[in-house]
N, C-alpha and C positions, 0 to 999 in steps of 0.2 A: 613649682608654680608655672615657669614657662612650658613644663612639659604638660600640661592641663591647657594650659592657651592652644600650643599646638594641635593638641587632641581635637577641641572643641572650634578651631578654626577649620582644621579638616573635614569634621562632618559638618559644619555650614558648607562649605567649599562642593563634597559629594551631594547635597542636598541643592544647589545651586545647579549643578551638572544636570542630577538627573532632572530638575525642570528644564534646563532648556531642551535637553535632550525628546522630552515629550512633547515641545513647544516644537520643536521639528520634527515629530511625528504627526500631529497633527496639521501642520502644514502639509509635509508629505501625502496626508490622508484626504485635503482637499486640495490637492492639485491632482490627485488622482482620480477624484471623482469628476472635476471639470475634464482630464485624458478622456475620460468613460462618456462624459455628455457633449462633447465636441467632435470625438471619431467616428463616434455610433456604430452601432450592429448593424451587418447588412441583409439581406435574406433573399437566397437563390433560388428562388418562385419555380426556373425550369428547370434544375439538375431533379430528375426524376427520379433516380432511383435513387438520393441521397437526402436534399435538403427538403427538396417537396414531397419525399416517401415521410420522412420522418414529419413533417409538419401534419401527414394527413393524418396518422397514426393519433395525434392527438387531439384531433377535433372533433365535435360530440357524434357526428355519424358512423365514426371507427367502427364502433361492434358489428354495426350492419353492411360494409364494406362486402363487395365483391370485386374489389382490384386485384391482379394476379399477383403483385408483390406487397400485400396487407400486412404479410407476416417473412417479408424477406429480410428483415435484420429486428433484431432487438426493440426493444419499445418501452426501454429505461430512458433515453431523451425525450421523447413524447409525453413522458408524465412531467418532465421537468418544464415541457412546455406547456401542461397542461396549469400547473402549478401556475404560472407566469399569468395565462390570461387568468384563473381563477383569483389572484391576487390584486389586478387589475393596476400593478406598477410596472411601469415602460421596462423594458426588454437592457436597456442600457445600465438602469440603478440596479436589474436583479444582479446582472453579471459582476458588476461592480461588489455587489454584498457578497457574492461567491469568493472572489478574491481579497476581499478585507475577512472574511472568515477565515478562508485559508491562512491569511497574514496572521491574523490573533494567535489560531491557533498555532501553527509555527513558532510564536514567539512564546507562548506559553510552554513550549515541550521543552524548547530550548531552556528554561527559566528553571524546568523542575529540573531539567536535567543537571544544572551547571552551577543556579544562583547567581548566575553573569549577568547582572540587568543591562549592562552596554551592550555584549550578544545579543543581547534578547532582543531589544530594540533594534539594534542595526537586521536582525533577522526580519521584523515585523515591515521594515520599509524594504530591504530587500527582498521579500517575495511580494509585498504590493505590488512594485514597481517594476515585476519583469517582466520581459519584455515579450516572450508571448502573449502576453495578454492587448500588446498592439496589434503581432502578425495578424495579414489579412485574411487567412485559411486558418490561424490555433488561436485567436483571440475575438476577431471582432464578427464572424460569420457565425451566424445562426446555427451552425451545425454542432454535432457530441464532440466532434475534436475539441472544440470550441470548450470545454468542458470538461477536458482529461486533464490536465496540467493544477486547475485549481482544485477539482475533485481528490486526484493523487497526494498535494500537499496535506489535503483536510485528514484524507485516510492515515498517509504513515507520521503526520502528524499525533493525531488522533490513538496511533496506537504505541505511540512515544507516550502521551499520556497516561493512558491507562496503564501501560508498564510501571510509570513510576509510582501511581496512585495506589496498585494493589504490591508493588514492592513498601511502600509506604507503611500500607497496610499489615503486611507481614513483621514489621519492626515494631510497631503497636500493640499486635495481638500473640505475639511471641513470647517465652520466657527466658529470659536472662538467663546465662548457665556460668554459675563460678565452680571453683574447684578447690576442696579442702580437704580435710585430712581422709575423710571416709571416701572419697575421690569423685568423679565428676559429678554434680544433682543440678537440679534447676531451680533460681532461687524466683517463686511465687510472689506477685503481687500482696497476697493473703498473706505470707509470712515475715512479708516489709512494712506491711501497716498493722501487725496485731489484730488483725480483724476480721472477724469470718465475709463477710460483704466487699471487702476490695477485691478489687477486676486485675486477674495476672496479668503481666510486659507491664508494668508501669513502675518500672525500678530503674536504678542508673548502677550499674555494678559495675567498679573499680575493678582497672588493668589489671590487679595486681593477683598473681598465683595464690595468693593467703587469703579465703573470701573469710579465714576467723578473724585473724589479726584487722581485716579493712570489711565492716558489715557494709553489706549496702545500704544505702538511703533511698527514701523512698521520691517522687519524681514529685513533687509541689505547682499545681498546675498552678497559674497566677488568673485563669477565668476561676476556678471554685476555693479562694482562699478562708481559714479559719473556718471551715464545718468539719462537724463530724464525719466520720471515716466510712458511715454508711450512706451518708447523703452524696462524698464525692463521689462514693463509685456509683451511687447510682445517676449521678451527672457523666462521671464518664460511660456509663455500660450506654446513656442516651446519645451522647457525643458519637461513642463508637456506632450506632446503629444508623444515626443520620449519615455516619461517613460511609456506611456501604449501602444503602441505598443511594445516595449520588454515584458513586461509585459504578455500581448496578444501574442506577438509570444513563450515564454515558454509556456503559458499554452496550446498553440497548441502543440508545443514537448511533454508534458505530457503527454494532451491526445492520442497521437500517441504512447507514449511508453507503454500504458495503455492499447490499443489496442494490441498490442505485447502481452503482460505478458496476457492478457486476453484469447488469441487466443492461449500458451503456454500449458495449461493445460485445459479436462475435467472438472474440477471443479473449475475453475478460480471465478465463481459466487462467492465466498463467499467474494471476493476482497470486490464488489459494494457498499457495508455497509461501509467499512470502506473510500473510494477515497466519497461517496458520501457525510457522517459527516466532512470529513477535507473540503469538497467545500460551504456546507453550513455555517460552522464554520468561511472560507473564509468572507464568503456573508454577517456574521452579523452584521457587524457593520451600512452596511447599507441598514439595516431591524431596525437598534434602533433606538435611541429620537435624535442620531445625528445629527444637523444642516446643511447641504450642498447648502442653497443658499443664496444671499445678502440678509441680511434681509432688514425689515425697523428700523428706530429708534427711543427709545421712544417718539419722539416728532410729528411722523405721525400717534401714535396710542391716536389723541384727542378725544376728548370727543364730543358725537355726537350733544349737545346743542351748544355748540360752531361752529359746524360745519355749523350750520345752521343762521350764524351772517348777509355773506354777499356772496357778487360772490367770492370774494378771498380767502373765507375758503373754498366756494364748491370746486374752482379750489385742492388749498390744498387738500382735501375729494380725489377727482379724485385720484389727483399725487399719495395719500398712496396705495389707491385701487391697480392702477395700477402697485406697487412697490411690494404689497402682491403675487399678480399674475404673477410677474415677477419671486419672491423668489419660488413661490409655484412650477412653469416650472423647471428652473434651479434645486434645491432641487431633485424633480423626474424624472432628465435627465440624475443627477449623479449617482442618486440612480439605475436606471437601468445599467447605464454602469456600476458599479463595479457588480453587479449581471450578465452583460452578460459576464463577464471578467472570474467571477469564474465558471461560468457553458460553455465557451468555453472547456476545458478540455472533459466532458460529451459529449461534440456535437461531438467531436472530436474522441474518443472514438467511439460513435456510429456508426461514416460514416467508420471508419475505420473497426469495424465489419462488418457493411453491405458491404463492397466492397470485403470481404475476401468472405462472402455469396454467393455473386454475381458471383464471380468466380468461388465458386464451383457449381453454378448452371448454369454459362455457359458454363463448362468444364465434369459436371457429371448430371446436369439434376436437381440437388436437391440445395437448399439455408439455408444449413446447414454447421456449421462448423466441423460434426463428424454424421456417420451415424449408431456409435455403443451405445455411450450414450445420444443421442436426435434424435427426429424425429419417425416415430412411430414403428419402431425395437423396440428401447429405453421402448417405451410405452407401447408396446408386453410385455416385460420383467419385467416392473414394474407393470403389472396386473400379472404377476404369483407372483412376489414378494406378494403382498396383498392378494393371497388367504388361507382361512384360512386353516392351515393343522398342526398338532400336531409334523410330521417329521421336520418342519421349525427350525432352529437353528441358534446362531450366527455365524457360521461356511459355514451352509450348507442354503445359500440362497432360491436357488430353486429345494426343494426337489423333487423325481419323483411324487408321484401323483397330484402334482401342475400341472406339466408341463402335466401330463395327464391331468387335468381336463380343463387345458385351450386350450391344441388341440382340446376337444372331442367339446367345447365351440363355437370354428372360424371354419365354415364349410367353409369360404374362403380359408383356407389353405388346403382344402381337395382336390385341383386340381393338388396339387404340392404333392404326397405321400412322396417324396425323402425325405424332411423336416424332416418329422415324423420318418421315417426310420431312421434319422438320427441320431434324437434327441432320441429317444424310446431307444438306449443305455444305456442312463441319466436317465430316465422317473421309473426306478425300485425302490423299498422301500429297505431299509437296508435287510428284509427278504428276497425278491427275490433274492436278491445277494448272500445269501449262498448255491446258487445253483451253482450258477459261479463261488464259491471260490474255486481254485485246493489245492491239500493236502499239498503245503507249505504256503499257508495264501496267496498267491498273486491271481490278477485277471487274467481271461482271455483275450484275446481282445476285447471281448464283452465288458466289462466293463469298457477298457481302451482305449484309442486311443489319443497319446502324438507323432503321428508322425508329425505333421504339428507344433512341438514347444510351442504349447501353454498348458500348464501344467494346474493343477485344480482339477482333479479327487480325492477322498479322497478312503481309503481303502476298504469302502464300494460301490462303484462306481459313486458316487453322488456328484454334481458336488457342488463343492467351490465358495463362497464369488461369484462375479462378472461375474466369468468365462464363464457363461451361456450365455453374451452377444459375448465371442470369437466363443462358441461353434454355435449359433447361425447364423452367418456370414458364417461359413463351411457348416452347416445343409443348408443354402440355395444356395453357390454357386454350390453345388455337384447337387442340383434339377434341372429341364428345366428352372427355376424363374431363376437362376444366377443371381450375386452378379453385373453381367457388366453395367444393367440398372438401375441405382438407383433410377430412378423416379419409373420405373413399381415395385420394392421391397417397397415403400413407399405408395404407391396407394394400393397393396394389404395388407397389412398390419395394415394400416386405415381401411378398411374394418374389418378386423378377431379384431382390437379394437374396434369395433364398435357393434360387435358381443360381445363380452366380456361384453361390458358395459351392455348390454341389459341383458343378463344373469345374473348380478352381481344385476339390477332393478327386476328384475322376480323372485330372487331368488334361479337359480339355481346354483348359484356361490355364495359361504359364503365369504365374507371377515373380513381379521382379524382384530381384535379388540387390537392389538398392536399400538405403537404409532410412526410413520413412520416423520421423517421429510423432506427425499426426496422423490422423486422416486425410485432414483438409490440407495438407501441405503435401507438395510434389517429395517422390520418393529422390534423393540423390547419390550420388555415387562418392567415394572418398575425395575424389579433387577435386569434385563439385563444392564439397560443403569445404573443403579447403580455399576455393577460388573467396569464399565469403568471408574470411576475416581481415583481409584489410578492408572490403567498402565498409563493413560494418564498424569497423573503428573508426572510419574515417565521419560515418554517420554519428559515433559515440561523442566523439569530440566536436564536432560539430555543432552539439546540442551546449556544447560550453562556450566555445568561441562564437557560433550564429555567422559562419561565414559564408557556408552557401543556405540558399533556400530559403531565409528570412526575407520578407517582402513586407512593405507597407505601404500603402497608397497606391497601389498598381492601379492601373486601366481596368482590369477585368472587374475588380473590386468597385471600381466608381462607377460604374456602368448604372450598379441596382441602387444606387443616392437618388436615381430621377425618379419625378414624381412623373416624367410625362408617360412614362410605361403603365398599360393598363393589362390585369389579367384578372380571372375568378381567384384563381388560385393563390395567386398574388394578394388580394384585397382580404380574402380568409386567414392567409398569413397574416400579414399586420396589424389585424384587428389580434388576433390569438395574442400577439407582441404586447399589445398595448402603442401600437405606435401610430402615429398621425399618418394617413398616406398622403396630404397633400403635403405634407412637411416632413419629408423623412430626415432633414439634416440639420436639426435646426440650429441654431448659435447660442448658447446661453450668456455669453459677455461678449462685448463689442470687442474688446482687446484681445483675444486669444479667439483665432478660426482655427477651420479644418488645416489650413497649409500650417497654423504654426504649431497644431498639434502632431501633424506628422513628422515634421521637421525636430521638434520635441522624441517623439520615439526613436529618431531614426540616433539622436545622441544619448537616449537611454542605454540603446542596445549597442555600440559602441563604449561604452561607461561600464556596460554589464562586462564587455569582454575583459577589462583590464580588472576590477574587481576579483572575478572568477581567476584569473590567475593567482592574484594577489591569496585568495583563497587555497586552492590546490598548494602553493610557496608553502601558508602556513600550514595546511595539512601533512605535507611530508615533512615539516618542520616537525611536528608534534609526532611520528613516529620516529623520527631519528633521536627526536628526542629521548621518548620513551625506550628505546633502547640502551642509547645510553646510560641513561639515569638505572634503567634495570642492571645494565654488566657493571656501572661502578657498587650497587646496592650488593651484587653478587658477590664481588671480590670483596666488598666490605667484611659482608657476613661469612665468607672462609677465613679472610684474615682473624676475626672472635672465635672462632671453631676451633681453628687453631691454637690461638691463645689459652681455652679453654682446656681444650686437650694437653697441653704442655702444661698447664696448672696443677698437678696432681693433689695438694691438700684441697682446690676445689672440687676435682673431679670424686674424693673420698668425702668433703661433706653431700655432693650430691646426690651419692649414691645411698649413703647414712638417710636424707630426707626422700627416698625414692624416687627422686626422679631422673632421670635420662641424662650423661652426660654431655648430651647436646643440647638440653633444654635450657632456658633462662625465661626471667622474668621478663616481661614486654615492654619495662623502659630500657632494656636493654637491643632491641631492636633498632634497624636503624632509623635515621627521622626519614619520612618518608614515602615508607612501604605502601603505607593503601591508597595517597594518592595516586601512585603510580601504576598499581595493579587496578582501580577507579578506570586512570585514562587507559589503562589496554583494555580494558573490557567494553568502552566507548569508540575505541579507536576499529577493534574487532567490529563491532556493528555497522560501523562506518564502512569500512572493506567491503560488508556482507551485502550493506543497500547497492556501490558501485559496484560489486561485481553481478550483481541482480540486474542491475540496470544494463550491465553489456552483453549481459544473458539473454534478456528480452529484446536488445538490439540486433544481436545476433541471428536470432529466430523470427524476428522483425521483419530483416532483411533478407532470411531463405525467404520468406513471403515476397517480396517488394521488387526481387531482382529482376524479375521478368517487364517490370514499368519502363527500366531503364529511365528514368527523371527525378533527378537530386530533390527539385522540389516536392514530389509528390511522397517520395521517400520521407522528407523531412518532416511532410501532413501527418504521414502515418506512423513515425517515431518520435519526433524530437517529443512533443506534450507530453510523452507518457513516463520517458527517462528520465528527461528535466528534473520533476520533483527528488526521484530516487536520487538522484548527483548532487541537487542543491544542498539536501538534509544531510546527505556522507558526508561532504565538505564540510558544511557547520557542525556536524558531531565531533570530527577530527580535529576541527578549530576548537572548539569550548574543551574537548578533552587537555589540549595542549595549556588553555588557559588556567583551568581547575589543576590540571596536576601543580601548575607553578604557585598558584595562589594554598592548594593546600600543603604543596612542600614548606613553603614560609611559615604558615601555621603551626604545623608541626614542630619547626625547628624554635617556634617563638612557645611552644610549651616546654 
């Protein structure tokens, strides 16, 4: 009797927790929504080629655009802004639902993955609450960065889900496999309910090596109690059908939000590795030795001398045949559908890229999603990138007698001079330029020209990291070529590559002998790409600690709060937002302003770093652990091998019952085992997201070194890592907690 009290005091007790526990999530959920309508989004009306490119992108006169940079970056944030004015909800509540999405769904991945409801929740207020989503550049500006960090959670969120949902699935629509005397069969749904109409996997089959001596029992759902055996399956055959259509319709959402985040950035490529390992990862179980159709059982697999007794074993003969071929259909019908289930994402993905294509090519003539970094502009640029020239540096892309040797190269570009004229500013050696230098070290205009906003020039007049692809896009609209017809800039431009190519064949064009892993990325040399892994680690960790490069409430940021600033450009903007321009900052409660809400972030992000420790601690807690637990489980099981082997009247009845004198029953295993092969196979995932994430840091910053500035480094990696580091850590934590909570289980059966 006391131990009844105790039982049923406990779960009052867990049932007491998990409310308050929600009772502070929901607090958490409105004070995060006052952070969101107190800091506000800002919007940088004059960065031209960035905040104000993308804001035109999505306003209703786009299609008929004649700006030279219409189609200079991507136009996956543009529909997200289009969204926003079409919604006609302030610009502050969307972003806010972006990041409580990202939160849910994080907490939901967590939940299937682990059954940890504390995880789960502490994950749902830990990714609401971080602290990007304050930074002045990765949370509160108008721009796609603005938008990588909550995006990334949603995706490898998203594809936590869907793993577990079609793993789910596979344990539902599988067949149990026991093993008996006539040796391995699969025991059928159909032949645990006597019934020709019940649906296979819905059997529970006993550990036990003897499937005669222990029949299995059949799985008693408690939604379809007391009906007939043809009415349950036909509730479950409707059960299973609604669960893959959900199923099927998230991975459609997936893939459309994959499409998004793809269409977001330039460099979105590096995603497809990683969505395409979780879909396959999805896929495998049925690709393995798993069973998914009615088998036969061992007593249709006779022996072919007997078969041939009379007409009644032929019939017999037939029936199994027929039963083989029945299992072999079924088996590869399921087998395809969980495969097209997990590659629906990809399809989905793809039509959604091609319809963004599609539109730029029936709006601008070209079926490109960006006609600065792909298409053969792009390609123009990455053959100067490749030629070989001693001036080339991590710095300085495309030095001048590059870009000389590859005009001299395309005699198609010789109809358009203006180009050259253009470019020929660029085209000088560090030498020539000290002709240019006036007596206080600066350039002339010759050497400079920063009026159209786009910056790059280094002291020596030589144009910076990427910039050549801005510079480029001017060099032609200023020519008769203009920027307005992108087909006819694409068509000559093939051409003067085609030219290239041939030179580069002939010889008269050296290419370098560095090691390039894209196009768009400068070729480097072995100590080159050696000089990059300490900043990049320094950048990796960075994004856990927020020590350099987090900013909030800067001067630059406060600037665009004022309503006294008037532009066109400007007023377009914040109507698109939904926001008031004569009130961009407005106060929603007298008690909390803009100072206490920075002030407020500035000890989130403080709070975040000691957390994130606390985090990593128990991450390498849970493989230290899992090792251990594995070498004592080791040594357990040689010590019973042992035992076993030294046993000889065992070792003789085993081999009497056939089987293996290493074999045993599976309550003989240790307690355990599949929790702990569970957390390594959680823990391996977890490794796979961080070392992904220092992957892309790493290639981040072959891009970024040429900026030289911690912070602008931090714009263009920390939002994109973050996620990938958050979710490893919390996979690595819930693994550590599941394996402990199911070793106890184990040991309490």
């Amino acid at each position: 009797m006391p131990q009844i009290r105790h039982i049923e005091f406990c779960g009052v007790l867990r049932i007491v927790l998990i409310v308050l526990v929600l009772i502070v999530c929901a607090v958490a959920t409105a004070g995060r929504l006052l952070m969101s309508n107190t800091l506000h989004m800002w919007y940088a009306f004059n960065q031209r080629a960035d905040d104000q490119l993308l804001m035109m992108q999505s306003l209703p006169g786009y299609a008929d655009s004649t700006d030279l940079y219409k189609l200079a970056k991507n136009q996956g944030f543009a529909y997200f802004l289009r969204f926003i004015g079409w919604s006609g909800v302030n610009v502050d509540i969307v972003f806010f639902a972006v990041w409580l999405v990202a939160a849910l769904l994080c907490a939901v991945a967590i939940q299937r993955c682990f059954h940890v409801i504390w995880l789960s929740m502490f994950t749902y207020v830990y990714v609401l609450w971080n602290p990007l989503a304050f930074d002045d550049w990765l949370g509160t500006r108008v721009y796609r960065n603005s938008l990588f960090a909550p995006a990334l959670f949603i995706l490898v969120s998203g594809l936590l889900i869907l793993l577990t949902l079609v793993w789910g699935l596979v344990r539902s629509i599988s067949t149990p496999r026991a093993v008996g005397k006539s040796g391995p069969t699969s025991v059928s749904g159909a032949a645990v309910m006597s019934g020709p109409a019940s649906a296979p996997g819905l059997t529970n089959v006993p550990r036990s090596r003897d499937a005669a001596a222990h029949p299995p029992r059949p799985v008693r759902s408690r939604l379809v109690p007391n009906l007939p055996p043809r009415a349950r399956a036909i509730i479950r055959a409707t059960l299973l059908t609604l669960r893959i259509v959900v199923i099927a319709a998230f991975a459609v959402l997936l893939g459309a939000c994959f499409a998004l985040i793809f269409d977001l950035k330039e460099d979105s490529i590096w995603m497809v590795p990683m969505v395409g390992f979780a879909l396959a990862l999805a896929a495998a179980p049925a690709l393995g030795p798993r069973r998914f159709g009615p088998a036969w059982s061992g007593s249709t697999r006779s022996d072919p001398k007997q078969n041939q007794s009379g007409p009644a074993q032929s019939g017999s003969t037939q029936s199994g045949k027929s039963a083989v071929i029945v299992a072999v259909i079924v088996s590869v019908a399921k087998r395809l559908g969980v495969i097209l289930l997990c590659v629906l994402p990809a399809v989905t993905t793809y039509a959604g890229v091609q319809i963004i294509k599609a539109n730029n090519d029936r709006d601008f003539g070209v079926s490109l999603l960006n006609t600065r970094t792909s298409g053969e502009i792009a390609g123009f640029i990455s053959r100067i990138y490749s030629i070989d020239s001693p001036n080339q540096t991590v710095s300085v892309w495309s030095p001048g007698d590059s870009i000389t040797k590859a005009f001299r190269a395309a005699p198609a570009l010789r109809q358009y001079p203006e180009i050259w004229e253009y470019m020929e500013q660029f085209a000088k050696t560090p030498k020539d330029n000290d002709d240019d230098r006036r007596s206080d070290g600066s350039l002339n205009a010759n050497g400079s020209s920063n009026s159209d906003g786009v910056v790059g020039v280094n002291e020596d007049g030589q144009l910076t990291g990427d910039f050549i692809s801005w510079r480029m896009l001017n060099a032609i609209d200023q020519s008769s070529l203009t920027m307005r017809d992108e087909a006819k800039v694409q068509r000559v431009f093939a051409k003067a590559n085609a030219e290239l190519d041939r030179a580069f064949a002939q010889g008269r064009l050296k290419k370098t002998d560095k090691i390039a892993i894209t196009p768009s990325l400068v070729p480097r040399t072995p100590d080159e790409i050696g000089e990059l892994f300490a900043p990049s680690w320094r950048a990796y960790a960075n994004a856990v600690t927020l020590d350099e490069g987090y900013a909030i409430g800067s001067s630059s940021a406060t600037q665009y709060y004022s309503s006294a600033i008037w532009s066109p450009s400007r007023q377009e903007g914040l109507r698109q937002l939904n926001v008031d321009p004569d009130d961009l900052s407005p106060q929603p409660v007298a008690w909390f302003t803009r100072s206490d809400a920075v002030a407020t972030a500035k000890w989130v992000a403080s709070a975040y770093r000691t957390v994130n420790m606390v985090l990593i601690a128990a991450a390498v807690g849970a493989v230290l652990s899992a090792i251990m637990m594995t070498g004592l489980r080791g040594v357990r099981a040689v010590r019973r091998w042992i035992e076993r082997r030294r046993s000889s009247g065992r070792s003789v009845s085993g081999r009497i019952a056939g089987r293996p004198d290493d074999d045993r029953p599976d309550d003989d295993r240790p307690d355990g085992d599949r929790p702990v092969l569970a957390a390594w196979g959680w823990i391996s995932l977890s490794v796979c997201l961080l070392i992904y994430a220092y992957a892309y840091c790493f290639f981040a910053y072959w891009y970024a070194q040429y900026l030289h500035n911690d912070r602008i480094t931090f714009f263009y990696v920390t939002g994109l890592i973050t996620p990938l580091i958050v979710i490893g850590l919390l996979l690595a934590v819930g693994s550590y907690l599941r394996m402990f909570a199911g070793i106890g289980r184990e040991r309490e059966k």
